[in-house]
N, C-alpha and C positions, 0 to 999 in steps of 0.2 A: 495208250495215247487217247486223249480225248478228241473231241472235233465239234466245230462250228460252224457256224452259216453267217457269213455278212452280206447284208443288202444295201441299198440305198434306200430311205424312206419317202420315194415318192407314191403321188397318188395313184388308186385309192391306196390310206391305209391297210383297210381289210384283206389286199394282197398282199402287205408285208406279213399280216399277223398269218394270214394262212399258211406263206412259205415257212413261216415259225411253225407252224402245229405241223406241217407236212414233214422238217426236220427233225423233231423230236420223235416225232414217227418214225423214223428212220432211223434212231439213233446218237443223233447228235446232242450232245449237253449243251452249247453254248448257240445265242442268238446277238449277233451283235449287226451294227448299223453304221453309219457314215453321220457325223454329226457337225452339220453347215447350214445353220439358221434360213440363210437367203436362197439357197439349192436347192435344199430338199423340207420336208414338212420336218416340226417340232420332234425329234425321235423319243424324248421322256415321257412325251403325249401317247405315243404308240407303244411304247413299252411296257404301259398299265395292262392295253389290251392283248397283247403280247402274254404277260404273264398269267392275266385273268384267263384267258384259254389256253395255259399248257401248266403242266403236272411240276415241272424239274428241271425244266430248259432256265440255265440263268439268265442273264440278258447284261447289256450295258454298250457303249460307244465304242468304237474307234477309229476316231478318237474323238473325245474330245478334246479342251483347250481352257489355261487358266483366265483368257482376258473374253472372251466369249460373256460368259455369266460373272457373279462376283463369287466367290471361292464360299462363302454361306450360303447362297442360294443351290450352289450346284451338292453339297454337302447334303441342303434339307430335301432335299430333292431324292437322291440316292435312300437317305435316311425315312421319306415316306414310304416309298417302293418298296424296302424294305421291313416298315413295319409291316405293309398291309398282306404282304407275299413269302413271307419267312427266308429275307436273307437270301435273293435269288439275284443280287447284281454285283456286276463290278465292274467299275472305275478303269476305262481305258485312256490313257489322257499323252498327251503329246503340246509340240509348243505351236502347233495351228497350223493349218497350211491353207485350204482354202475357207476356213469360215475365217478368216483371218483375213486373207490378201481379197475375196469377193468384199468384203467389206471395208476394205480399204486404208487396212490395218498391218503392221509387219505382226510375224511370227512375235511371241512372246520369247522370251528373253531364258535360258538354262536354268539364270539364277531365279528368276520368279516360278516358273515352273517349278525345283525342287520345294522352294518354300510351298506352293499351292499342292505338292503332294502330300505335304507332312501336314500343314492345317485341313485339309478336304476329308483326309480318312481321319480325325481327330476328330474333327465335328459331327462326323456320318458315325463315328462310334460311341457320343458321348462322351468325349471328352474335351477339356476346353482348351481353346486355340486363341491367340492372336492374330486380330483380323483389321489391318493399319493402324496398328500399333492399341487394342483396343483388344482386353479378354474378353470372349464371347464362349457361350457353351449353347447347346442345344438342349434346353431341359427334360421333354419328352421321350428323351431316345433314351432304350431298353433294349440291352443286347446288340446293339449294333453291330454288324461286319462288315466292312468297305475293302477288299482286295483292291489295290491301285497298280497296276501296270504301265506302266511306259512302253512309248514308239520311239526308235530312235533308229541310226546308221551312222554317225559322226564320235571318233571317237570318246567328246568332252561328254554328250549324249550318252554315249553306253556307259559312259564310266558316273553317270548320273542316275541312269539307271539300277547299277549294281548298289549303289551306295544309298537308296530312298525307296527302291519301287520294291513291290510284293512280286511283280511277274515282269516279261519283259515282251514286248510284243516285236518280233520281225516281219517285217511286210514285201518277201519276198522271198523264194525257196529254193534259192543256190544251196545246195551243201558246203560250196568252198567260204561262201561268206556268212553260209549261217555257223561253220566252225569257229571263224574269225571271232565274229561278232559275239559268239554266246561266250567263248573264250574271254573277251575281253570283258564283259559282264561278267562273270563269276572274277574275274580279275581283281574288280575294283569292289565286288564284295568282298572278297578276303580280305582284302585292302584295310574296311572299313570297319571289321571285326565282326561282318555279318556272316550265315550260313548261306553258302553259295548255292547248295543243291536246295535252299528252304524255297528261291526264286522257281516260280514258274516258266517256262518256255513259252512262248507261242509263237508259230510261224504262220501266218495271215497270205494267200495268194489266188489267184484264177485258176480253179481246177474245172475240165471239162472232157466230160467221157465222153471218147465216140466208138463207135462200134467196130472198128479196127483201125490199122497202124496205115492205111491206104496214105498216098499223097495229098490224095484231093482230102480225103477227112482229118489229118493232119492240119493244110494247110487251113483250110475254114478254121478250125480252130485256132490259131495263131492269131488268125484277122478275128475271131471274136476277141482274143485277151488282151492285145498290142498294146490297149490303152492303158495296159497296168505296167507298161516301160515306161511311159507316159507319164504317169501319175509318179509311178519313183523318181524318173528325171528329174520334180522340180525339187528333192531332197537331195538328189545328188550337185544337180547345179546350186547349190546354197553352198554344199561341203566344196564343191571346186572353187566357188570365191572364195571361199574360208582359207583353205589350206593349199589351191594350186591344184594345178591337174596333172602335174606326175607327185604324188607326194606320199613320204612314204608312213604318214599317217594314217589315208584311206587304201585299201587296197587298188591295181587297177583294173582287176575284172571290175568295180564297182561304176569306175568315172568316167572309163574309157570313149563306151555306146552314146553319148551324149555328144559327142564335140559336132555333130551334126543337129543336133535343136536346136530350134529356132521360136522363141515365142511359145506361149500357153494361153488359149482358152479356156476359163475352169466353168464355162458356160457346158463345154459337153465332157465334166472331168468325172474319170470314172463308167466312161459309157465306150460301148462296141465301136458306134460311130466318130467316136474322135478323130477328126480330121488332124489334129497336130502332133498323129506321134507314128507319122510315115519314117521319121527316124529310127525308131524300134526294130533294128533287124532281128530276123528268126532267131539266131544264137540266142539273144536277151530273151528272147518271150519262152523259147524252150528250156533254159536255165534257171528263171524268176517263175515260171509256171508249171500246174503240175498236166500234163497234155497225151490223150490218146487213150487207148482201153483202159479196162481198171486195171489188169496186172502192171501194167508200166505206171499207177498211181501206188499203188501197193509197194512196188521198187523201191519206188524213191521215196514213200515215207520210212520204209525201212532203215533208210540210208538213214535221215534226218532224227526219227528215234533215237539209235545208232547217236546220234550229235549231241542228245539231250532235250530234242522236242518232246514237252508233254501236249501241245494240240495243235493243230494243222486246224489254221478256220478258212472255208471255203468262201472266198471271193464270186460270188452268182451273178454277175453283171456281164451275160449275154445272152443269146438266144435258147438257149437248154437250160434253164434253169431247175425244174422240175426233173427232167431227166437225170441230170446232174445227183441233185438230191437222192433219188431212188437209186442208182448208181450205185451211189456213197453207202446207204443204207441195205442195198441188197448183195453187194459183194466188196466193197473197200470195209465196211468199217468192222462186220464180222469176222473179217481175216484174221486170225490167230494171233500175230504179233500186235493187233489195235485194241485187247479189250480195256475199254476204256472204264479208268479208275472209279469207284463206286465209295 
C-alpha cells in the first residue's frame, strides 16, 4: 500500500512545500492538495516548488475539475511539470464541488467530465485530441505520462470511473462502502473491456494519531475531523436529489447522517473549525475516519488492503498535522503489511 498526504494550499506556501519534504521523509510517495481557485492559493504554482525540493514524492490535485481551466491549458500544465521533474504527477479530477459552486458555477456535468478525461491525458501525453470540435496536439511533449483518476460515490460516477479513469479516488474510509464502491468500479470496467485490477485504488480520509484510545483523546479527535462528514455531505445531498433518500441505488449507510444538514459554508470548507457540520455524529466521523493510536490505524488499513486499496492519502487538516506525519512514518507506514510498491 502506498500513502499520501493531502493539504490545503493556504498561506505561506513554503508550509505546504515543507509538509511535502516532511512526508516524503517519512515515507509517503504521494503529495496531493485541494484545488479551488478562490479558497486557496494557485496549487500548480506550489507544486513546482513542491517537486523541486523532493526526490519521488509525485504530486497533483484532488481534485480538480473540467470547467475550472480549459482542458488544454490544464493538459500543458501537467505536461510542463512533467517535463521539467521526470513524470512525477497525476491528474486527480472530479465534476467540482467547491471551485465550482464558490464560484458560482454548478458541478460539471458526468458527460463533459468523461470527455475532459480522455482529451487531458491525450494531450499531457502527446497525443492529439479534440478540443470544441477543433484537433489540437501538443507538439513539444516527449514521453509524456498523465495517470487520471476520478472522485466519485454516485453510482452513474463510479460506473464512469471504471470505464475512462486510470485510478479511482474514494474520499472516505468505510470498509462497507469502500467494498460497494470499488465493486462497482471494477464492475463497469469489466463492462467496458477494461483490466479491472490494471485501476488504481485510493482511499483519501482524516487520519489523526493520538497517544491512546482515552475518551477525552478520542473525542478531541473527532471534533478535529467532523468537517470531513461535512465536506462529504455536499456529495451525498447531490445523490439524495438525484436518486431519493431511501434508494436502492446508493447505499443507506451513505445518505442516511445527513437528513439533519442544513445549509454550507464553503468559506470554512475543509477546516477543523466548521461551524456547519454539527450534524456529523461520532458514528460518521469514526466510520469515514481513520481515529486513535496507530494500531487501531494499522487495523483498519488492513481491512481496506484486504478491499483492494493500493493508497490511503492522509487528510492533514487539523491541529496535529506534523505529528500525524511522523506517526505515519514511524510506526503506520513500516508495518509489514504497508510496504509500499517500488
Amino acid at each position: 500500500m502506498d500513502f499520501g498526504l493531502v493539504l490545503q494550499t493556504d498561506p505561506p506556501a513554503s508550509q505546504v512545500v515543507g509538509l511535502m519534504r516532511r512526508a516524503e521523509r517519512n515515507g509517503f510517495r504521494y503529495g496531493w492538495t485541494f484545488d479551488s481557485a478562490v479558497l486557496w492559493q494557485e496549487p500548480f504554482v506550489i507544486y513546482s516548488q513542491i517537486l523541486e525540493h523532493t526526490t519521488k514524492l509525485h504530486v497533483g490535485p484532488m481534485v480538480t475539475n473540467p470547467g475550472t481551466r480549459t482542458w488544454e491549458v490544464t493538459a500543458s500544465t501537467f505536461a510542463t511539470l512533467n517535463d521539467m521533474f521526470g513524470n512525477r504527477t497525476v491528474c486527480g479530477i472530479g465534476r467540482g464541488d467547491s471551485a465550482m459552486r464558490v464560484a458560482g458555477r454548478r458541478p460539471n456535468t458526468l458527460a463533459r467530465l468523461g470527455e475532459a478525461i480522455d482529451v487531458i491525458r491525450d494531450l499531457a501525453e502527446g497525443r492529439e485530441a479534440t478540443v470544441d470540435g477543433n484537433p489540437i496536439r501538443i507538439p513539444w511533449v516527449r514521453n509524456g505520462k498523465l495517470p487520471v483518476w476520478m472522485a466519485a460515490y454516485g453510482p452513474k460516477a463510479l460506473a464512469l470511473a471504471g470505464q475512462k479513469a486510470d485510478g479511482f479516488i474514494l474520499q472516505l474510509a468505510d470498509p462497507f462502502l469502500t467494498e460497494w464502491m470499488v465493486k462497482a468500479v471494477r464492475k463497469a470496467a469489466v463492462e467496458a473491456g477494461r483490466d479491472p485490477d490494471a485501476l488504481t485504488i485510493c482511499v483519501a480520509a482524516p487520519a489523526y494519531v493520538t497517544a491512546d484510545d482515552s475518551p477525552a483523546a478520542l473525542a478531541h479527535a473527532r471534533d478535529q475531523c467532523r468537517w470531513f462528514g461535512g465536506m462529504v455531505g455536499n456529495h451525498v445531498a447531490d445523490l439524495v436529489a438525484r436518486y431519493g433518500e431511501h434508494s436502492s441505488m446508493v447505499p443507506e449507510e451513505l445518505t442516511a447522517y445527513i437528513k439533519d444538514r442544513h445549509g454550507y459554508d464553503y468559506s470554512h470548507h475543509g477546516r477543523a473549525d466548521n461551524p456547519d457540520t454539527a450534524f456529523v455524529p461520532d458514528e460518521i466521523v469514526d466510520r469515514f475516519c481513520l481515529l486513535g493510536p496507530a494500531e487501531a490505524h494499522i487495523d483498519k488499513l488492513r481491512h481496506l488492503k484486504d478491499l483492494g486499496v493500493d493508497q490511503f492519502a492522509v487528510y492533514a487538516m487539523h491541529d496535529d498535522r506534523e505529528g500525524t506525519i511522523d506517526a505515519y512514518g514511524s510506526t503506520v507506514i513500516p508495518a509489514s503489511a504497508f510496504g509500499g510498491r517500488r
